[in-house]
PALO-725597 format. One record per residue (C-alpha): x, y, z; residue in one letter; residue number from 0. Coordinates in steps of 0.5 Angstrom, whole numbers, plus 500, padded with zeros to 3 digits. Example, Ala and Ser with C-alpha at 12.3 -4.5 7.8 and 13.67 -1.06 7.14 Angstrom:
2
<r <525; 491; 516>; 'A'; 0>
<r <527; 498; 514>; 'S'; 1>
//
This chain:
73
<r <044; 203; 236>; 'X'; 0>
<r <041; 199; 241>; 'X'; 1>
<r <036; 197; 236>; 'X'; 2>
<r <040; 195; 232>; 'X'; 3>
<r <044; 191; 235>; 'X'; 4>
<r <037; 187; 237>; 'X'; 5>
<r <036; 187; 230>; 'X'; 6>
<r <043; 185; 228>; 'X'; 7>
<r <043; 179; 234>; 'X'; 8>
<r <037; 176; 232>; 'X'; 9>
<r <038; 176; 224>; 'X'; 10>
<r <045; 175; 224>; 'X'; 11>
<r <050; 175; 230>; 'X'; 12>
<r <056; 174; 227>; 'X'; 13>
<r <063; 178; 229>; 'X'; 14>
<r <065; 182; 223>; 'X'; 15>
<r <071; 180; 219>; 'X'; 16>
<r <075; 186; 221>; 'X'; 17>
<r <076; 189; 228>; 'X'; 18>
<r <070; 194; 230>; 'X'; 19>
<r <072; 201; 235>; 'X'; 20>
<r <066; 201; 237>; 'X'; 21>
<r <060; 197; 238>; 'X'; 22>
<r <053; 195; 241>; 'X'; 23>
<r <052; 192; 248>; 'X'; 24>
<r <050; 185; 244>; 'X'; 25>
<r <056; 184; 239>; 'X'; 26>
<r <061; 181; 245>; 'X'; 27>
<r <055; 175; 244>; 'X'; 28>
<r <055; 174; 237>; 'X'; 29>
<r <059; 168; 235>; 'X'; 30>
<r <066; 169; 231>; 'X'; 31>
<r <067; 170; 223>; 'X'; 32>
<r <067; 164; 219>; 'X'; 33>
<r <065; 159; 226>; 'X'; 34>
<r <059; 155; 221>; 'X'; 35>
<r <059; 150; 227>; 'X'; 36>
<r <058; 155; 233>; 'X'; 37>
<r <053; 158; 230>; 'X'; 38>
<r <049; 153; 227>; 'X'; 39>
<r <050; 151; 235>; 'X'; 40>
<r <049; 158; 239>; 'X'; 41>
<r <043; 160; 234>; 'X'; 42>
<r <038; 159; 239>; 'X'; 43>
<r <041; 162; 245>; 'X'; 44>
<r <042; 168; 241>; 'X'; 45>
<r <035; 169; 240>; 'X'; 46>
<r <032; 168; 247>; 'X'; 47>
<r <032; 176; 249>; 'X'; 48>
<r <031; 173; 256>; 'X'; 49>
<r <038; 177; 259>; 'X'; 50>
<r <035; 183; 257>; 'X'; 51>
<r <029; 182; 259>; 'X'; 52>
<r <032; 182; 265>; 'X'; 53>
<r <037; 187; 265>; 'X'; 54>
<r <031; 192; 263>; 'X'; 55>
<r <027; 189; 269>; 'X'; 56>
<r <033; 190; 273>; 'X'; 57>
<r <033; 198; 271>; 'X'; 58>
<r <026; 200; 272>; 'X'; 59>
<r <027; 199; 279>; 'X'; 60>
<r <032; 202; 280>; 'X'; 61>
<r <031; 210; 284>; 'X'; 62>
<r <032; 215; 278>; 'X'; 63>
<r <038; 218; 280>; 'X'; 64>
<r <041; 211; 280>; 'X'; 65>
<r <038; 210; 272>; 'X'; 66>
<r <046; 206; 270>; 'X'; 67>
<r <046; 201; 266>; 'X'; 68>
<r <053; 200; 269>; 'X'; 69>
<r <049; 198; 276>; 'X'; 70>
<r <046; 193; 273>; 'X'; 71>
<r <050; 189; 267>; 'X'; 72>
//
């Protein structure tokens, strides 16, 4: 799921219409349906991938039994 999420914030970050029960880590980044000027605005920010780089980097150096992504977010 993870994946596509990346997928989907670089393509096409847009919230859903509808409300979602679930969702990917990255679709609270995503700007709000029908908001053309955020967008056009926001579009570069959501394609620098640096905040998960940095979380990532975060996570590997962390001691294995400590591996939760909750400790770094």
């Amino acid at each position: 799921m993870e994946i596509a999420g990346r997928t989907e914030r670089y393509w096409c970050p847009i919230k859903y219409a509808n409300n979602l029960k679930e969702h990917h880590s990255q679709y609270s980044k995503f700007v709000d349906y029908l908001d053309a000027k955020n967008y056009r605005g926001k579009l570069g920010e959501l394609r620098d991938f640096s905040d998960i780089l940095e979380t990532e980097k975060k996570i590997a150096t962390l001691p294995r039994n400590k591996m939760n992504r909750k400790d770094v977010v």
